[in-house]
ZAROFI-449091 format. One line per field, with one value per residue (C-alpha): residue number from 1; residue in three letters; chain; x, y, z. Coordinates in Angstrom, 2 decimals, m for minus. Example, Ala and Ser with C-alpha at 12.3 -4.5 7.8 and 13.67 -1.06 7.14 Angstrom:
! ZAROFI-449091
num: c(1 2)
residuo: c(ALA SER)
cadena: c(A A)
east: c(12.30 13.67)
north: c(m4.50 m1.06)
up: c(7.80 7.14)
! end
This chain:
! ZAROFI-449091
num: c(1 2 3 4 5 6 7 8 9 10 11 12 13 14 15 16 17 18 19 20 21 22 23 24 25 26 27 28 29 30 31 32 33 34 35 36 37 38 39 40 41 42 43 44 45 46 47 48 49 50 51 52 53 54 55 56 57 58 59 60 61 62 63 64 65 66 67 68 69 70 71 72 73 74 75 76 77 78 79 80 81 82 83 84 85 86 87 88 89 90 91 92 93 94 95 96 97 98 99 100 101 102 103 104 105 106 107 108 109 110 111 112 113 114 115 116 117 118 119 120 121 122 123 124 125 126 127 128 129 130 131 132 133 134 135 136 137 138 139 140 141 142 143 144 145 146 147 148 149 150 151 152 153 154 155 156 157 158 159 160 161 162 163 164 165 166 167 168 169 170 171 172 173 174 175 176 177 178 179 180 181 182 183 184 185 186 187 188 189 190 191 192 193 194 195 196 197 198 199 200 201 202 203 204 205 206 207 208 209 210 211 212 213 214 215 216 217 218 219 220 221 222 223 224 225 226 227 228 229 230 231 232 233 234 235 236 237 238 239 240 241 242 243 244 245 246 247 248 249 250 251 252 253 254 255 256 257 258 259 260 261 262 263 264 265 266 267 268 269 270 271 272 273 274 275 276 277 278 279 280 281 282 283 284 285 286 287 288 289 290 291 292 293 294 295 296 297 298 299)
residuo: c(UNK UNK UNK UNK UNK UNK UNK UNK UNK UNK UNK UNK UNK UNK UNK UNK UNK UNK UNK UNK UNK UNK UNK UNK UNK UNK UNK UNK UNK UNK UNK UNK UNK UNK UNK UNK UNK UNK UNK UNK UNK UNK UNK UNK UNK UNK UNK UNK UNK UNK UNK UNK UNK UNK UNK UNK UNK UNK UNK UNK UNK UNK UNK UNK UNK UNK UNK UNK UNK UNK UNK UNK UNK UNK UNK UNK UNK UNK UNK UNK UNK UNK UNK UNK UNK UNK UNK UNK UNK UNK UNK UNK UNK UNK UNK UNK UNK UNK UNK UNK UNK UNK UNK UNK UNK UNK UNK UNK UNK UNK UNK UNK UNK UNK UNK UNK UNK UNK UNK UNK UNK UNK UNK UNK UNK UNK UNK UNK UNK UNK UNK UNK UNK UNK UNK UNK UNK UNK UNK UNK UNK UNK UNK UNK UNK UNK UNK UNK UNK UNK UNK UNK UNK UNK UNK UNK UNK UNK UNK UNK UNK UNK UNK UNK UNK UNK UNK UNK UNK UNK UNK UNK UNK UNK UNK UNK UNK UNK UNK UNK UNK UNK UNK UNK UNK UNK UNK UNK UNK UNK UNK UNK UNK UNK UNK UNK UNK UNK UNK UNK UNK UNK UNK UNK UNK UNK UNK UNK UNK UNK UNK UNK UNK UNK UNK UNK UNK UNK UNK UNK UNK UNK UNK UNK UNK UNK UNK UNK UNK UNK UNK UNK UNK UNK UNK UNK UNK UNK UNK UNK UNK UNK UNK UNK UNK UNK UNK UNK UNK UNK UNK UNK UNK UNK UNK UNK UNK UNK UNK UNK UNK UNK UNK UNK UNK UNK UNK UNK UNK UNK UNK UNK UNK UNK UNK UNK UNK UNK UNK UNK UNK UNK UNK UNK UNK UNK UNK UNK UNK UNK UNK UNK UNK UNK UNK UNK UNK UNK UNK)
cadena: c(A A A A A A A A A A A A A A A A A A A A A A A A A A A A A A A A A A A A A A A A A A A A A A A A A A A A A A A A A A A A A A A A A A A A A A A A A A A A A A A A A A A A A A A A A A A A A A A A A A A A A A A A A A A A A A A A A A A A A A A A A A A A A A A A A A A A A A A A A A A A A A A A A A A A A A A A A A A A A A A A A A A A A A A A A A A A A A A A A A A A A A A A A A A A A A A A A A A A A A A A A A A A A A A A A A A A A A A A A A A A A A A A A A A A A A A A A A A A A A A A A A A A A A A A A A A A A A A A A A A A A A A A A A A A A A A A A A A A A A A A A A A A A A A A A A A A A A A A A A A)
east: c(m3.72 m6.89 m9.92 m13.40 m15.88 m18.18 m17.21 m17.48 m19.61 m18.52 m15.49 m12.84 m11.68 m8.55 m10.02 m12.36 m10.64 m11.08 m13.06 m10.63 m9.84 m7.67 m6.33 m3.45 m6.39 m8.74 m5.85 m5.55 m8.93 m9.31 m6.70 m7.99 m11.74 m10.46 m11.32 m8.10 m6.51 m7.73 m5.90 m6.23 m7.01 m10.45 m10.89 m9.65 m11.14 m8.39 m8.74 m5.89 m6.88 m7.37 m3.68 m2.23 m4.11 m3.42 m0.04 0.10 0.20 m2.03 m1.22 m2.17 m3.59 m2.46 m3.74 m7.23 m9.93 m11.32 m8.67 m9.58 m9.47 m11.77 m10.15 m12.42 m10.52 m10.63 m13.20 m11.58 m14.46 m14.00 m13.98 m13.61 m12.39 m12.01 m11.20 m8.03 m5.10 m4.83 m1.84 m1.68 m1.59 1.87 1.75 m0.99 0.89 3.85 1.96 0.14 3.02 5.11 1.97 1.91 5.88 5.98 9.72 8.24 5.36 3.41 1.95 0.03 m1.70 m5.08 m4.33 m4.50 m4.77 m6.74 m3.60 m0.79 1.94 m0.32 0.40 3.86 5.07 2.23 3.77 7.51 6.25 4.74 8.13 10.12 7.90 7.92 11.36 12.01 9.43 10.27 14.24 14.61 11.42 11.57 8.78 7.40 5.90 3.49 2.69 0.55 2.39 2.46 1.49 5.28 6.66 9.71 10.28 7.18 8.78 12.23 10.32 9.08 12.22 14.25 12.47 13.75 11.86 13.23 11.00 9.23 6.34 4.48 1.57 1.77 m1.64 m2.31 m0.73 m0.40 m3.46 m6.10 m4.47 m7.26 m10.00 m8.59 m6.99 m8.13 m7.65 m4.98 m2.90 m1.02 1.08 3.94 3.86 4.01 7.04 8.64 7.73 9.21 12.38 12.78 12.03 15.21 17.49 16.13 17.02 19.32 19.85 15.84 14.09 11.40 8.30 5.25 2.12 m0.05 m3.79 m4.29 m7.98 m8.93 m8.51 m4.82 m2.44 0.42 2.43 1.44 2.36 5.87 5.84 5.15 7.59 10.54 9.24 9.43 12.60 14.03 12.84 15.05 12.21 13.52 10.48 7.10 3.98 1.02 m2.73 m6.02 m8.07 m11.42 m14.19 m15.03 m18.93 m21.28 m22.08 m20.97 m18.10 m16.19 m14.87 m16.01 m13.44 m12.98 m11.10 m9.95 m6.16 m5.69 m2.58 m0.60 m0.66 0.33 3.44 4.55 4.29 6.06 8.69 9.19 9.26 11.77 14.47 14.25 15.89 13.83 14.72 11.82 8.56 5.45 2.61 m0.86 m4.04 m4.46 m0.87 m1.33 0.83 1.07 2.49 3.40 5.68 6.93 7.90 9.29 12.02 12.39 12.78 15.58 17.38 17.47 18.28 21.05 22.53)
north: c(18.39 18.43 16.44 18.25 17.05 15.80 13.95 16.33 15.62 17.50 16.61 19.97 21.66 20.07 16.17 16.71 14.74 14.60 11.78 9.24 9.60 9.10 6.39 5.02 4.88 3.09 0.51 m0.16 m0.54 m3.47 m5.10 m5.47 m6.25 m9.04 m10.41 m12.48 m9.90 m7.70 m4.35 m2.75 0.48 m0.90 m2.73 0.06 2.56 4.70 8.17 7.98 5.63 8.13 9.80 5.79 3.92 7.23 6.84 3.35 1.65 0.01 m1.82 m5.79 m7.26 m10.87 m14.30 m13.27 m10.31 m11.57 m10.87 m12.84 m9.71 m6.45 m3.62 m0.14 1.85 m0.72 m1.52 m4.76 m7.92 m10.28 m14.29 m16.09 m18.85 m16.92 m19.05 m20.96 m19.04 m18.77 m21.49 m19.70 m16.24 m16.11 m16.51 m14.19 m11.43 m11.58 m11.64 m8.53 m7.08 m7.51 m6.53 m3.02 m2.48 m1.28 m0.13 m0.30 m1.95 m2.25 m5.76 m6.06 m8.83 m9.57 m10.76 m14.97 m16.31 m19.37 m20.88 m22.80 m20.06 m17.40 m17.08 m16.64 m19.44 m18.07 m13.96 m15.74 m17.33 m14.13 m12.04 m14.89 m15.20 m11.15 m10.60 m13.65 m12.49 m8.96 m8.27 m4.82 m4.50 m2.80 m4.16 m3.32 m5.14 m4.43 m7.58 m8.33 m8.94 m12.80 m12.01 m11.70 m14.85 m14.07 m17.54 m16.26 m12.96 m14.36 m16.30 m12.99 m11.14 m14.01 m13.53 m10.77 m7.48 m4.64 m2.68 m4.52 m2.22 m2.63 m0.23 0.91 2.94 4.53 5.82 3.36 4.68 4.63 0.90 m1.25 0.92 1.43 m1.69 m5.84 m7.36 m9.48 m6.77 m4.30 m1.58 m2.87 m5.95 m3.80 m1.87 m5.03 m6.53 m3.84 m3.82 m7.56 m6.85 m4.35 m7.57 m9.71 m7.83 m4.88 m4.35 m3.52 m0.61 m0.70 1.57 2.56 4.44 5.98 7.29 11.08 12.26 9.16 11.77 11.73 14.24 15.76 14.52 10.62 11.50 12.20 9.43 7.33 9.02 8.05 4.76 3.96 5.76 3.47 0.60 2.05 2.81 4.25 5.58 7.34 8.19 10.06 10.74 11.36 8.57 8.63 6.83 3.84 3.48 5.56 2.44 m0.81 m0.96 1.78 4.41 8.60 10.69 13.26 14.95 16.86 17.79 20.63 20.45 23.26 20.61 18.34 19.98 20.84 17.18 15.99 18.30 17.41 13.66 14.71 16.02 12.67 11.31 8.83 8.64 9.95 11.50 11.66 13.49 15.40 14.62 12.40 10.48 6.92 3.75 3.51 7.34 7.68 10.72 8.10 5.11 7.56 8.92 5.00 3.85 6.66 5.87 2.39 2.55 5.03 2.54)
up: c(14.48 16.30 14.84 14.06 16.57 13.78 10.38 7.67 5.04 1.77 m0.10 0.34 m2.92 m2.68 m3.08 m6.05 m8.92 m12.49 m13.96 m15.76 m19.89 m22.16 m24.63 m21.83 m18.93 m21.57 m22.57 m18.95 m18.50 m20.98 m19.99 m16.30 m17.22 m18.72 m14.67 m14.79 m12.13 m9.72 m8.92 m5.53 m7.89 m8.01 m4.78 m2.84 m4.87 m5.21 m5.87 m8.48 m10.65 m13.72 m13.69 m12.95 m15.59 m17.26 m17.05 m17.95 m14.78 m12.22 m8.40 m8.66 m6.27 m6.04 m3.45 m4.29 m4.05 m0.50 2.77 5.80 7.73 8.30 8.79 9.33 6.58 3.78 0.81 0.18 0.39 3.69 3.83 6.70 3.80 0.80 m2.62 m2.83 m4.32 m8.54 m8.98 m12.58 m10.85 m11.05 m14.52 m15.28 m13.31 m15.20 m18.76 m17.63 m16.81 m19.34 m22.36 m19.85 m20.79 m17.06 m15.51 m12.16 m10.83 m7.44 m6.13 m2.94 m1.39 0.82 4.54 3.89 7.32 6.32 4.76 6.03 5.14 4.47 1.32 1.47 m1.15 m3.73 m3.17 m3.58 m7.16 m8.11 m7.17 m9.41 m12.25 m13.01 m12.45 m14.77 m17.57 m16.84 m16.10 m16.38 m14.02 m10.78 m8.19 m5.02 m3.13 m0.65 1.69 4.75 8.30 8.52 12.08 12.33 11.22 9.82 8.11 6.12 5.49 4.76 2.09 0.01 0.97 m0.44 m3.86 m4.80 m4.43 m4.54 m2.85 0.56 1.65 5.01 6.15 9.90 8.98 12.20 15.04 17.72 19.78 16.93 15.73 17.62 16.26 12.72 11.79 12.25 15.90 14.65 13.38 15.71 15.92 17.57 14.96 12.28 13.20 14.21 10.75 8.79 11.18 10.31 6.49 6.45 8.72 5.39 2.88 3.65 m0.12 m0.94 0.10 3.22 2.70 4.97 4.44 7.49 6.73 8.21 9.35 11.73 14.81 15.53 16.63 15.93 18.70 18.05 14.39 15.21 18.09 14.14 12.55 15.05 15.61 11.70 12.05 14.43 12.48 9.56 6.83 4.34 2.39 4.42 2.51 4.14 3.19 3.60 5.08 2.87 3.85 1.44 2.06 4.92 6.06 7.41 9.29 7.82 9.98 9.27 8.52 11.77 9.74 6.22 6.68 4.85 1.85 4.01 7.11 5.02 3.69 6.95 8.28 5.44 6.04 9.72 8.42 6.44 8.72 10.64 7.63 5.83 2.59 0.78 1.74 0.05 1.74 0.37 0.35 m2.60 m2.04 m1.54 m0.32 m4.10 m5.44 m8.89 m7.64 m5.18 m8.16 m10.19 m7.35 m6.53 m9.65 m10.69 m7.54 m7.82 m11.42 m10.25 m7.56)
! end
């Protein structure tokens, strides 16, 4: 996969999306203008908000709307110091989740360096107080690295999850460019290799951005590595630029849906679990819940 030597500057065919309708997306809508939650739909400003708030759901985005880091792919506002953490968020979370009537439901979190445990204590409540409000519910969730600490990340994993989600988001050359100085790739890997150790009954997920310049052979270099951390699930798609300006990286390229199929095919006969991969798929997949949530349900 060899990048163009200049971003392109139209959208391809393929990434032009409806705008979002429809009673279920409007329902949704309210709900999260209410400003006591933010979802990472907005923040990140997902393409595929109108077929998940369609559909009923939405990712929350817990600890905050500010992450104490800035990495080049991401829309989400920086703090040095952002707010302190919601001690009602747990609470709030749960309500929201059960007035949604979800089966399965994705959390993620902002980077919290500033505090003492990163956050881990506040993600733990969260976990507790929607599996406790919510029984039947099936959560992922989707958590920063702890810069490895795995008394932090035995803290989440203990909760209860049953889905633990980690993004590598690059391959390992691009990582300094793409992602925060304090994150790495190695880190990553060995985060979602501990995260497996921790809880060998929940499911370990990853999602890497396509279009930042990589090639083919550090894709599959990615694809063992996560591999030989035992992922289970893969997802892979296009990086899109947030802004054009400010520190957000161009896109060098538009991966075309054919390349996709075929790298989510060789994925595939590594033997990870379950692989998502087009343009439009993101770390949260609505193709990808509904396979998780049937297996788990099946198990």
């Amino acid at each position: 996969m060899a990048p163009t030597n200049a971003p392109t500057r139209r959208l391809p065919p393929w990434l032009r999306i409806r705008p979002p309708s429809g009673e279920r997306y409007e329902a949704v809508k309210r709900q999260m203008g209410d400003g006591v939650l933010h979802t990472v739909c907005e923040e990140a400003r997902c393409p595929n908000v109108a077929e998940c708030w369609g559909g009923g759901t939405a990712t929350f985005m817990v600890l905050g709307d500010e992450c104490t880091r800035g990495c080049r792919f991401c829309s989400v506002a920086t703090a040095r110091v952002p707010q302190a953490p919601d001690p009602s968020e747990p609470a709030k979370l749960a309500e929201s989740l059960g007035k949604l009537g979800l089966t399965y439901a994705v959390v993620t979190t902002v980077c919290r360096d500033d505090l003492p445990d990163q956050g881990a204590a506040h993600l733990a409540a969260c976990v507790r107080a929607a599996r406790e409000r919510c029984p039947e519910l099936l959560l992922e969730f989707l958590i920063q690295d702890f810069r490895g600490d795995e008394a932090l990340l035995k803290v989440v994993a203990d909760a209860g999850p049953h889905v633990l989600a980690h993004n590598l988001e690059t391959v390992e050359r691009l990582t300094a460019t793409v992602r925060d100085a304090k994150a790495g790739y190695a880190l990553s890997l060995s985060v979602l290799e501990a995260l497996k150790r921790l809880a060998p009954k929940a499911k370990t997920k990853t999602s890497l951005m396509l279009g930042l310049g990589e090639t083919e052979a550090e894709l599959k270099t990615a694809f063992e590595d996560l591999r030989a951390a035992d992922v289970d699930i893969l997802t892979l798609g296009q990086y899109l630029r947030p802004t054009a300006q400010g520190r957000h990286l161009p896109v060098a390229e538009f991966v075309t849906p054919e390349r996709f199929d075929a790298l989510g095919e060789l994925a595939r006969t590594m033997g990870f679990l379950y692989v998502a991969s087009g343009p439009l798929v993101r770390s949260s997949y609505r193709a990808g819940e509904l396979f998780l949530e049937g297996m788990l349900r099946k198990a």
